[in-house]
C-alpha positions as CSV (number, residue, x, y, z in Angstrom):
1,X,-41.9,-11.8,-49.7
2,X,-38.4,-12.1,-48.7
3,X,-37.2,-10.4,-45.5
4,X,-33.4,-9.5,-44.9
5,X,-32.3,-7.8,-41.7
6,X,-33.2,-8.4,-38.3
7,X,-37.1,-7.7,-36.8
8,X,-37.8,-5.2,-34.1
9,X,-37.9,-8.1,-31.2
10,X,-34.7,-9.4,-32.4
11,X,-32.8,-5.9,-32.1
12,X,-34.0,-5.5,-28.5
13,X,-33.1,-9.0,-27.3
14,X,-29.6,-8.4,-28.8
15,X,-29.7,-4.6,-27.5
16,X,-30.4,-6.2,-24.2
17,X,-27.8,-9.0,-24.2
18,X,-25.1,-6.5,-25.0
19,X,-25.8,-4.2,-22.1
20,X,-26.1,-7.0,-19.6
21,X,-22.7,-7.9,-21.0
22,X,-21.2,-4.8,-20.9
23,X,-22.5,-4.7,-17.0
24,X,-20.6,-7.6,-16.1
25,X,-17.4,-6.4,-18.5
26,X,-17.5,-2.7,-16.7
27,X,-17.7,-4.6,-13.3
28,X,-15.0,-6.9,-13.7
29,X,-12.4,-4.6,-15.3
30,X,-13.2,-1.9,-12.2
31,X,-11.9,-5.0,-9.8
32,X,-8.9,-5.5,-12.1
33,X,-7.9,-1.7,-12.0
34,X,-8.1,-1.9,-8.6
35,X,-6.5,-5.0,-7.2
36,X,-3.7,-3.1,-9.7
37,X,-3.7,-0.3,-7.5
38,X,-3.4,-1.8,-4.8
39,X,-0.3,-4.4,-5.8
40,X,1.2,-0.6,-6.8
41,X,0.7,0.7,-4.1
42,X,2.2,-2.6,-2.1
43,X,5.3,-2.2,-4.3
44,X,5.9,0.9,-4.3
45,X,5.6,1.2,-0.1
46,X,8.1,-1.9,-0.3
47,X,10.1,0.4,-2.4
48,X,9.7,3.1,0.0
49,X,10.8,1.5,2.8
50,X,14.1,-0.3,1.2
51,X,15.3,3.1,-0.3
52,X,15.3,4.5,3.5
53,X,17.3,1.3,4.4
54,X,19.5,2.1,2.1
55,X,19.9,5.6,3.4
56,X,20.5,5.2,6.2
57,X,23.3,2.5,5.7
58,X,24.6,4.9,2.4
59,X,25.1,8.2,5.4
60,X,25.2,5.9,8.2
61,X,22.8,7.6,10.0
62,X,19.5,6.7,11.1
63,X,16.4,7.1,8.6
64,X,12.9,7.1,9.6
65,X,10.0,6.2,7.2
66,X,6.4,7.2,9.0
67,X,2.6,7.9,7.7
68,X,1.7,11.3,6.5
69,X,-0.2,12.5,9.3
70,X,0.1,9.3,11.3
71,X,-1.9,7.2,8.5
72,X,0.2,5.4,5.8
73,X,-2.7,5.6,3.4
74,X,-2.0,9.3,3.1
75,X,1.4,8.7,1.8
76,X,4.8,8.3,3.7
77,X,7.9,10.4,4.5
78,X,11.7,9.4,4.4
79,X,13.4,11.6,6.6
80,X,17.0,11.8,8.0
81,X,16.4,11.4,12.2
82,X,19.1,13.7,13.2
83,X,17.7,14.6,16.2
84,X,16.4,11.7,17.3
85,X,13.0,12.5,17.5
86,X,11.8,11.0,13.9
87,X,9.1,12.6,12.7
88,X,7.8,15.0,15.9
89,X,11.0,17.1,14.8
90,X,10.0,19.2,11.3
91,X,13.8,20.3,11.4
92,X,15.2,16.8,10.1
93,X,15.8,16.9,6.8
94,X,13.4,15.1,4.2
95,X,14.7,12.6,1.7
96,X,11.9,11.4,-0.2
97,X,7.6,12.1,-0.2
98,X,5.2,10.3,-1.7
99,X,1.6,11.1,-1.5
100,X,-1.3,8.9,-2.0
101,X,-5.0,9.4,-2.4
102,X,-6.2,7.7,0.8
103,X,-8.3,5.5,-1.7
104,X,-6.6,2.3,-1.0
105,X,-6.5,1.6,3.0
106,X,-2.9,0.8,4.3
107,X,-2.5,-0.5,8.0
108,X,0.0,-1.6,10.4
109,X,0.5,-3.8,12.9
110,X,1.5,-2.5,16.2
111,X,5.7,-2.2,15.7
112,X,4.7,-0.2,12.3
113,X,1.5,1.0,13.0
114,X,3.2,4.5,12.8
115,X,6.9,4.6,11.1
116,X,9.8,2.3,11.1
117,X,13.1,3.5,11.6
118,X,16.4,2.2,10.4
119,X,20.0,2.4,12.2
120,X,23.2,3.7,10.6
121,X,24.1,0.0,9.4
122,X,19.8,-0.8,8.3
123,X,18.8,-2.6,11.4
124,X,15.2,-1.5,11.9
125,X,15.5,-0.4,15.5
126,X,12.5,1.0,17.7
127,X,13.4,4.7,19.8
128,X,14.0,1.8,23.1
129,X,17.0,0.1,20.9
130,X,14.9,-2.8,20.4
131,X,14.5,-4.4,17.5
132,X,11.2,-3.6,15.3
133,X,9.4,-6.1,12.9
134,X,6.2,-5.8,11.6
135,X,4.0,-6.1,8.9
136,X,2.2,-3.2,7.0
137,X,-1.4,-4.3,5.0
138,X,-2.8,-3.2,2.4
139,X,-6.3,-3.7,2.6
140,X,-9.0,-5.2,-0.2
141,X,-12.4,-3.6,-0.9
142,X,-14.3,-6.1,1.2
143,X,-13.6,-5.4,4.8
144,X,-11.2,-7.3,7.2
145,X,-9.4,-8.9,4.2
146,X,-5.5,-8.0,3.4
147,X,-5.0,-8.5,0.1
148,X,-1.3,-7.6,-0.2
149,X,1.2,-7.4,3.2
150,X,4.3,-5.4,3.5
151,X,6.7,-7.4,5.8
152,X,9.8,-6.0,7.9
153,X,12.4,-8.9,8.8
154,X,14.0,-8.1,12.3
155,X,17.2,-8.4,10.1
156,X,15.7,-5.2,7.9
157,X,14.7,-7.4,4.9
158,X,11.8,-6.2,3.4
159,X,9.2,-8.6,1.6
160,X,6.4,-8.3,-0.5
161,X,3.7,-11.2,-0.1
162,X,0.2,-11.7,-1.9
163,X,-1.7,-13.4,0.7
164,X,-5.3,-12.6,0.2
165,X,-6.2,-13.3,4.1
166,X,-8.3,-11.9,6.8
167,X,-7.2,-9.5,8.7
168,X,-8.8,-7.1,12.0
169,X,-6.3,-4.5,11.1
170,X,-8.0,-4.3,7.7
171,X,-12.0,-3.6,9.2
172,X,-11.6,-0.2,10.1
């Protein structure tokens, strides 16, 4: 007799190669949406931080970008520091918001760890007069590892760099 089709052990070895590959397919493509967030996120805190440059040399007057809430993960604030006192003062004028999620852990080191702010002609300037530098990290899944940093010249270039490195800021 002549058979066509497949037999019943035949349809569950294939049923069961096709969700094992599907497993590893779901898996993967979950990593790549995230490593995308996070480069978005990089790029768009880059962007963040060179539009309040740019205020602040456009109104020559100082800018102040900081952490909703003291935590850059939150989201950050442009603000115009008219007062001097960045963000402690709620009367200085906001320029631009952006909330985030908190999903994707963004950290500081200590000259950033909170806000960096910019004079009237975009020199990133700490409240002392000295000059502030620093680099912002936006952490990977795994713990201690920066996958993507955020880095502030003294000169008040901005750079975006894809080092996947360790990094203590990044285990917390």
């Amino acid at each position: 007799m002549l058979q066509k089709g497949f037999g019943l052990i035949e349809s569950i070895v294939g049923l069961a190669l096709a969700s094992l590959l599907m497993l590893f397919a779901t898996t993967s493509f979950g990593e790549l949406i995230q490593s995308t967030r996070r480069l978005d996120t990089a790029q768009t805190l880059a962007s963040g931080i060179r539009n309040a440059r740019t205020e602040a040399i456009l109104r020559q007057q100082r800018t102040v970008i900081h952490g909703l809430d003291d935590d850059w993960s939150q989201g950050w604030r442009v603000i115009l520091d008219i007062s001097g006192q960045g963000a402690q003062d709620d009367t200085n004028p906001v320029l631009l918001e952006r909330r985030a999620d908190a999903r994707i852990a963004i950290v500081g080191n200590r000259p950033v760890q909170h806000f960096v702010r910019f004079s009237g002609l975009g020199e990133p300037l700490l409240p002392s007069g000295a000059f502030q530098a620093g680099t912002l990290h936006i952490c990977a899944a795994g713990p201690g590892t920066s996958e993507h940093q955020v880095v502030l010249s003294r000169s008040g270039r901005i750079s975006l760099r894809s080092d996947r490195a360790a990094q203590a800021l990044c285990e917390g």
